[in-house]
C-alpha positions in Angstrom: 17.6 -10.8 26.3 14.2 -8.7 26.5 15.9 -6.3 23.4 17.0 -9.3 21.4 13.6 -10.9 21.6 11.9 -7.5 20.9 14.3 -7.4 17.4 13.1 -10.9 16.7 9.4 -10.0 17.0 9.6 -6.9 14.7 11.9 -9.0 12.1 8.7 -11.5 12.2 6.6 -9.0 12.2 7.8 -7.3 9.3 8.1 -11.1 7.2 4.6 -11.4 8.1 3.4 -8.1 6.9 5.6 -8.6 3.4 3.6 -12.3 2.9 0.1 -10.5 3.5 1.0 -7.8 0.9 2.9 -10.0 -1.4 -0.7 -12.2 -1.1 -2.8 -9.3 -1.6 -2.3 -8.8 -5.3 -3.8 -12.1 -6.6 -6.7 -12.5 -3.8 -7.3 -8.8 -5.2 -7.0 -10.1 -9.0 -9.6 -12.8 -7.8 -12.0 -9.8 -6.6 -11.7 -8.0 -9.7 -13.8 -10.7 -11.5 -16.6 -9.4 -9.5 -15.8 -6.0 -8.7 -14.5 -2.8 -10.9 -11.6 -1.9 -9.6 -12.2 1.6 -8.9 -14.8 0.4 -6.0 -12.2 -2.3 -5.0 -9.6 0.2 -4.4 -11.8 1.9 -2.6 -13.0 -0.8 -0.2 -9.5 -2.3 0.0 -8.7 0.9 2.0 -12.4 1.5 3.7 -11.6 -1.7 4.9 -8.1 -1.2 6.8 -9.5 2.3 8.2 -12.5 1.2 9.4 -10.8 -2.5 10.9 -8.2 -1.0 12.4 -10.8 1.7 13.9 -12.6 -0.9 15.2 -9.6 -2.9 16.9 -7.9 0.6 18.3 -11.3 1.3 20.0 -11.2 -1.9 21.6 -7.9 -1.6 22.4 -8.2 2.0 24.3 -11.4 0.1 26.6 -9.6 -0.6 29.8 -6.4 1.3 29.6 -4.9 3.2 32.2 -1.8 5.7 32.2 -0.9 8.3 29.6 -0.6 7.5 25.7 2.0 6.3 24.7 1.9 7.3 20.8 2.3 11.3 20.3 -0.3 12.5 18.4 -0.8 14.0 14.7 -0.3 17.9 14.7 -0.6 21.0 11.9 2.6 20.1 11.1 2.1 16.7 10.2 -1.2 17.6 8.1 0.7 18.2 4.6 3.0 14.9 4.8 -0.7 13.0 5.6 -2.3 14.5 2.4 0.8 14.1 0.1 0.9 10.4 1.5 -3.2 9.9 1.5 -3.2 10.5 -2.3 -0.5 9.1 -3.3 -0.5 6.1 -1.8 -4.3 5.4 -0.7 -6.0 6.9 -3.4 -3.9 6.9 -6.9 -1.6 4.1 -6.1 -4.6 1.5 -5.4 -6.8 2.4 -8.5 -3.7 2.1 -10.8 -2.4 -1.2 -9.2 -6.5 -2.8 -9.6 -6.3 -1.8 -13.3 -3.3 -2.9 -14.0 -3.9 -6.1 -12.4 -7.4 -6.8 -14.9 -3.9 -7.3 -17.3 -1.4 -8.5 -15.0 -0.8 -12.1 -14.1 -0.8 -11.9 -10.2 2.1 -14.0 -9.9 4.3 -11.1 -12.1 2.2 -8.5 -10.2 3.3 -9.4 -6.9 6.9 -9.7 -7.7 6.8 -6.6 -9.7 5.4 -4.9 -6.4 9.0 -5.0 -4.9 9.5 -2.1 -6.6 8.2 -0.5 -4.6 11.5 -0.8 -2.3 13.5 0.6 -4.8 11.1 3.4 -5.5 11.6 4.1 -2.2 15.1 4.1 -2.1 15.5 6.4 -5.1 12.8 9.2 -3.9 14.5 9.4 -0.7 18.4 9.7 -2.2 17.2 12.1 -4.9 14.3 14.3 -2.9 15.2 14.2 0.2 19.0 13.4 0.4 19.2 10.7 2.4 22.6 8.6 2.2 22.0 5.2 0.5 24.8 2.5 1.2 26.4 0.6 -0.9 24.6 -3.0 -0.4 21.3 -0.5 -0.5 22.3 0.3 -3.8 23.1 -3.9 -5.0 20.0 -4.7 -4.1 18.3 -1.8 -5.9 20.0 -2.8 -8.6 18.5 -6.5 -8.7 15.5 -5.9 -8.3 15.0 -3.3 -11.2 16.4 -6.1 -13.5 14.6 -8.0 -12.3 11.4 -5.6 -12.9 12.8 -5.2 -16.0 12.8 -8.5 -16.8 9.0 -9.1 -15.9 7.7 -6.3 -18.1 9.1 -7.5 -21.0 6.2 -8.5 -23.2 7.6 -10.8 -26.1 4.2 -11.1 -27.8 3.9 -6.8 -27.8 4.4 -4.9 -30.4 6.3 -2.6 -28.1 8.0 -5.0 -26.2 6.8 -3.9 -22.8 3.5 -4.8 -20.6 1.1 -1.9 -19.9 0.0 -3.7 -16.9 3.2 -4.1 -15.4 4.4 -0.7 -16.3 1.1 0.0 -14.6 2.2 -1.8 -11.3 5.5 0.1 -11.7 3.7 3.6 -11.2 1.6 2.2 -8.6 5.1 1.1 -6.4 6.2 4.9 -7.7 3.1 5.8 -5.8 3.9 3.8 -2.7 7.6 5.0 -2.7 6.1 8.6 -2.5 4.3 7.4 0.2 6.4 5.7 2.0 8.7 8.8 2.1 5.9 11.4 3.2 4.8 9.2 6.0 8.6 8.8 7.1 8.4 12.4 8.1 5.6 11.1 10.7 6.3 8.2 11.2 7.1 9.6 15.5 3.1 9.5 15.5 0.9 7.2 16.4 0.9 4.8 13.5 -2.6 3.4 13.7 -4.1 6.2 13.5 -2.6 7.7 10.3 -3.4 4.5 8.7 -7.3 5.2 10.2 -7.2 8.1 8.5 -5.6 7.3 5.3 -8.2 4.5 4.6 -11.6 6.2 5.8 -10.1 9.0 3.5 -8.8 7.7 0.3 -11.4 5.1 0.8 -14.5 7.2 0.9 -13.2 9.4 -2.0 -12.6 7.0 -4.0 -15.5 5.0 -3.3 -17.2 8.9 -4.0 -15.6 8.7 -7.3 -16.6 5.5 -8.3 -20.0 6.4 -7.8 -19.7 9.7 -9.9 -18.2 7.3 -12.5 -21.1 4.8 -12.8 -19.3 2.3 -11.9 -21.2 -0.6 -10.8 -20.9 -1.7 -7.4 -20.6 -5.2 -6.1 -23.1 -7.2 -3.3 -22.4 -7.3 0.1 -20.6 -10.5 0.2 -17.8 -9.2 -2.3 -18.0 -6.1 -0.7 -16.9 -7.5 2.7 -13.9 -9.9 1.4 -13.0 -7.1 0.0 -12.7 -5.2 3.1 -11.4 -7.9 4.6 -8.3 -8.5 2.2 -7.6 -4.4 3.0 -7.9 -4.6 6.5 -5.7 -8.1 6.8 -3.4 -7.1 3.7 
């Protein structure tokens, strides 16, 4: 009984996790008539490093026993980088661009994609099998990617924005395969230290940009939305 209710909290875990970043993409689009979106990626990612910072210190005040999450090693320090820039600091700045041109509704289904991209780094990098209902559904949802970035008023026929939020799920599927080869390790910390970094280097470069930054009221929604989303 204990097992089957553990499965049922991670399936609800992982539905609720899917709303939050399915939401995130037009409560960022909301942001970004305030803020540039280079500082908004930025804070987006300041903002789950430095929450979830904040709740594992409070979490560690009071325990008792050994660890129970194995820690990050030498090993592990090339499959953080690869997934720090790819997925906390390019994937971000092109999905809050592409979003100034992006209906957030399209955005957000676009950013399913990012499953498939997944999917196809890992069967053609790194050899992993891929079944066949794997492959159905990878299927579906590139027509229906597809479908959404056709642009029947372009000259081209296809949306620059949501062949932007393509890349960025390229970005995330990159990710998502470099942080599989750590995933043993204590998972709150690499996201710690995936936000603090791609957030303060892109905050860095926003900043050699000239971007302008927003007030401290945007500034903390925006962490917020990072930290929650």
């Amino acid at each position: 009984m204990k097992a089957i209710q553990r499965q049922s909290n991670s399936i609800l875990f992982a539905l609720a996790a899917a709303a939050l970043f399915g939401a995130s993409a037009p409560l960022a689009k909301l942001l970004l008539v305030e803020i540039h979106p280079l500082p908004l990626a930025a804070l987006l990612y300041l903002g789950s490093g430095l929450g979830l910072l904040f709740h594992k210190f409070f979490l560690r005040i009071g325990q008792s026993g050994p660890k129970k999450e194995a820690k990050l090693g030498k090993a592990d320090t090339p499959w953080l980088i690869g997934a720090t820039v790819s997925g906390g600091i390019a994937a971000p700045v092109v999905l809050m661009f592409s979003l100034k041109t992006t209906p957030a509704a399209t955005a957000s289904l676009i950013l399913n994609f990012e499953g498939v991209a997944t999917v196809l780094i890992a069967f053609l990098v790194f050899r992993e099998a891929v079944g066949r209902r794997a492959w159905l559904a990878v299927a579906f949802v590139t027509l229906g990617v597809i479908l959404l970035s056709v642009d029947f008023s372009g000259k081209w026929g296809l949306s620059t924005g949501a062949l932007g939020v393509v890349a960025a799920c390229v970005l995330w599927g990159l990710d998502n395969n470099f942080t599989r080869n750590i995933s043993g390790k204590d998972p709150i910390l690499i996201v710690i230290v995936k936000g603090m970094a791609a957030g303060a280097l892109n905050l860095a470069l926003a900043f050699i940009a000239g971007t302008p930054f927003p007030g401290p009221g945007p500034a903390l929604l925006a962490c917020a939305l990072g930290f929650f989303c």
